[in-house]
C-alpha positions in Angstrom: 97.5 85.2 103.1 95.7 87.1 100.6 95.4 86.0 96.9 94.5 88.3 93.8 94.5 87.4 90.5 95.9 90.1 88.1 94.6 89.6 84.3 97.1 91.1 81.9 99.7 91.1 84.6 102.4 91.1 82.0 101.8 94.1 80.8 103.0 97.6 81.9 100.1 98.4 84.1 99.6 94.8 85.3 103.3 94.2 86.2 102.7 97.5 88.0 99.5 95.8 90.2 101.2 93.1 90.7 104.2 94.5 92.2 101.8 97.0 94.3 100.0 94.0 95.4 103.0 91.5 96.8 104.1 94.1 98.1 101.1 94.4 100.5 101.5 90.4 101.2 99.4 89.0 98.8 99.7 86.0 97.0 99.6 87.4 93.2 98.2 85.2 90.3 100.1 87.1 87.0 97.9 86.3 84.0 99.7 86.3 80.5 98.1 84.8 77.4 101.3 85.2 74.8 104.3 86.5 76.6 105.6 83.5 79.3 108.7 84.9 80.1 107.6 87.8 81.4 104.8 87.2 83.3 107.0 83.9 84.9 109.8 86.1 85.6 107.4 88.2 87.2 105.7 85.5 89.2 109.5 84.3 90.4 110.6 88.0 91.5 107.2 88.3 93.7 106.8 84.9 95.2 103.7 84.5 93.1 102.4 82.0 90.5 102.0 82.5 86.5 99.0 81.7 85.0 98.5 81.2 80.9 95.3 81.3 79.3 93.2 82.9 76.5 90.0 84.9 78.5 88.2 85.0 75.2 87.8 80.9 75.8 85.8 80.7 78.4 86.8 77.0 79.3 90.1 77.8 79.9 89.4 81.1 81.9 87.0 79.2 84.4 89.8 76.0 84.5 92.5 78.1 85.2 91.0 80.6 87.8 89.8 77.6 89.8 93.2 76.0 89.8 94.4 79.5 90.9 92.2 79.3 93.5 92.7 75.9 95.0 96.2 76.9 95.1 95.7 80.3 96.8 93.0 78.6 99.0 90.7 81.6 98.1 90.2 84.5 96.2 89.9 88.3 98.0 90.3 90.6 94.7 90.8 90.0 90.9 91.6 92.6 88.6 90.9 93.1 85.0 93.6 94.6 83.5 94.0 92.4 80.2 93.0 94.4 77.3 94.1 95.6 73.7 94.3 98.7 71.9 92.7 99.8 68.6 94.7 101.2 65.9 93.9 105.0 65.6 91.5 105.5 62.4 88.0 106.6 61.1 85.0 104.1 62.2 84.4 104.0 58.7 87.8 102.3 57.7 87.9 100.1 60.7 87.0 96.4 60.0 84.3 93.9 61.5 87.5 91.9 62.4 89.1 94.9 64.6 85.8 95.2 65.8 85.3 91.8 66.9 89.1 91.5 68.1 88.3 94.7 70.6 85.1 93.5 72.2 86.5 90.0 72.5 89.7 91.0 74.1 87.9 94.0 76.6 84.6 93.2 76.9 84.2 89.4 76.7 87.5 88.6 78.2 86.2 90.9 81.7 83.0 89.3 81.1 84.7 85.5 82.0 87.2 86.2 84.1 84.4 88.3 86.5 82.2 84.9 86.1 84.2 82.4 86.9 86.0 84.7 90.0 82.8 85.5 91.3 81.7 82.1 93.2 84.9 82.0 95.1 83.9 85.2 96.7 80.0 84.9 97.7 81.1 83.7 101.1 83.4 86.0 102.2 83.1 89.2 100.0 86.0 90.4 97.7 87.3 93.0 95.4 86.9 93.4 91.4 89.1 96.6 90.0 88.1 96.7 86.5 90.8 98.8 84.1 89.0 101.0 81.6 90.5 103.9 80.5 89.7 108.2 80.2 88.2 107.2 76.5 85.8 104.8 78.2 84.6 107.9 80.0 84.2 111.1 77.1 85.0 108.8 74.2 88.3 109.6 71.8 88.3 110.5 68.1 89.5 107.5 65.8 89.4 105.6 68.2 85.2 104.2 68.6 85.7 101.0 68.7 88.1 101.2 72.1 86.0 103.6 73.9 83.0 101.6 73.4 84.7 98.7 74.7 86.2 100.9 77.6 82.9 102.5 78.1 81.0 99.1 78.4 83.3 97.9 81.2 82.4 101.2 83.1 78.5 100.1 82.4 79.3 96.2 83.2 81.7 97.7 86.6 77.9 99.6 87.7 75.6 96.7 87.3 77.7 94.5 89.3 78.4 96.6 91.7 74.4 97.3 92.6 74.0 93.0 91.9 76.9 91.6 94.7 77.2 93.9 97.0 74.5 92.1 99.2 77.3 89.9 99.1 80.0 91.6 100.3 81.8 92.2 97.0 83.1 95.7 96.0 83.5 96.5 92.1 85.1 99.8 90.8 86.5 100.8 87.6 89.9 103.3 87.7 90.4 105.0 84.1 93.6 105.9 83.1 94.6 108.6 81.1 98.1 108.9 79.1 100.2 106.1 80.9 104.4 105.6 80.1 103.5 101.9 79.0 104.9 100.0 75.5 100.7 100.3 74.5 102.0 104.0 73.8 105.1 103.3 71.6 103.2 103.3 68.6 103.4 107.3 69.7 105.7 109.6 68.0 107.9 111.9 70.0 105.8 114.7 68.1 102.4 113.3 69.0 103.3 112.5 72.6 104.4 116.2 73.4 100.8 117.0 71.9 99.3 114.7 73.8 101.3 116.0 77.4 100.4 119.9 76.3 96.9 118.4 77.1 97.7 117.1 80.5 97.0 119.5 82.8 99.7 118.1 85.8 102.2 118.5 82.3 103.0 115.0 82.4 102.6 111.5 81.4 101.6 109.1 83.8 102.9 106.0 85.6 101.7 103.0 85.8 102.7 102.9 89.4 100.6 105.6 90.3 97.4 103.4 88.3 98.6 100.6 89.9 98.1 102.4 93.9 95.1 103.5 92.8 93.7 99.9 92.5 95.2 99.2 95.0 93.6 101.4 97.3 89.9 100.6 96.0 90.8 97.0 97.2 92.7 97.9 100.9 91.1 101.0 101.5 88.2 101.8 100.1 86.2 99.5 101.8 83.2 101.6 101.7 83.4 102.5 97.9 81.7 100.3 95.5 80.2 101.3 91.7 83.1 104.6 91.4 85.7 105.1 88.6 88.7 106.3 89.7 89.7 108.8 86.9 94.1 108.6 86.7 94.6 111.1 83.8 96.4 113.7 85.5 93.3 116.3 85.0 93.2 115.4 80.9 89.6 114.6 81.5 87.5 115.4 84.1 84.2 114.4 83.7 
């Protein structure tokens, strides 16, 4: 059987993965780092196993993907969807402490889980789908701090991808746009009517729909390596 490990798979787009990914047989590892419920009633529903730790500790990432991995008896694709959102304000009002938070939580946290997932896959190749988003690509107003940390997993997702795939591991990047997901709560009905007039499908998205698109870079795109798949709906095309 197949094993992936899903960071941030209690969240809307990871519960999304997840589900994609059991549903194609595999052996799902749902990461959560503060919401056990969730991610164990998740793990129950798909056959799969939960898996609590911080990724910004670096000792607990490596313990617990190894244990993952012993369990799974190998690793074929892990996912970086764990991530955090920055509140919507001027980079001149936005603290060191946001800052830090941000890159810790987006950067450093796909920074450890990529190390410590990579060894199990040097033998037999592998998958790594790393979740950015549309800022990552163009870069949003009041919101710097996030699209820098999005845009540096698209730079980190093109390094690696030139680096393994000697090795026989694939690493791509999808970036979604606006997504139906509790990160967009904060939302007013006003601003999220705005933010749909810019959509040029006239929607909001799904987190399904982000979810087959990983999906697919892993299963079918087996001759696609270093490519963002852009899920916005047409909101940016770059």
């Amino acid at each position: 059987m197949k094993s992936v490990l899903v960071t941030g798979g209690s969240g809307g787009i990871g519960c999304a993965i997840c589900r994609e990914f059991a549903s194609r047989g595999y052996f799902v590892g749902v990461h959560y780092n503060s919401n056990p419920s969730k991610a164990e009633a998740l793990a129950s529903e798909i056959d799969g196993v939960a898996l609590g730790f911080d990724l910004r500790n670096l000792e607990q990432a490596k313990t617990a993907i190894d244990e993952f991995v012993k369990k799974a008896g190998g690793l074929n694709a892990l996912i970086n969807c764990a991530g955090v959102a920055q509140k919507i304000k001027p980079l001149i009002d936005t603290s060191e402490e946001e800052f830090d938070e941000v890159f810790s939580a987006n950067v450093k946290g796909v920074f450890g889980a990529t190390k410590f997932a990579l060894p199990h896959m040097l033998n037999n190749g592998g998958s790594i789908v790393n979740v950015s988003s549309m800022w990552g690509l163009v870069g949003a107003s009041c919101e710097s701090v996030y699209s820098a940390s999005k845009g540096a997993i698209l730079a980190f997702t093109k390094s690696l991808a030139k680096e393994y795939a000697s090795a026989g591991i694939r690493v791509n990047a999808v970036a979604p746009g606006l997504i139906d997901t509790r990160m967009n709560e904060c939302l007013s009905k006003e601003d999220k009517a705005l933010a749909i007039e810019e959509i040029p499908l006239g929607r909001i998205g799904l987190a399904e729909e982000v979810a087959r698109a990983v999906v697919f870079l892993c299963e079918e795109g087996t001759f696609i390596t270093g490519e963002v798949i852009n899920v916005s709906g047409g909101n940016v095309i770059a």
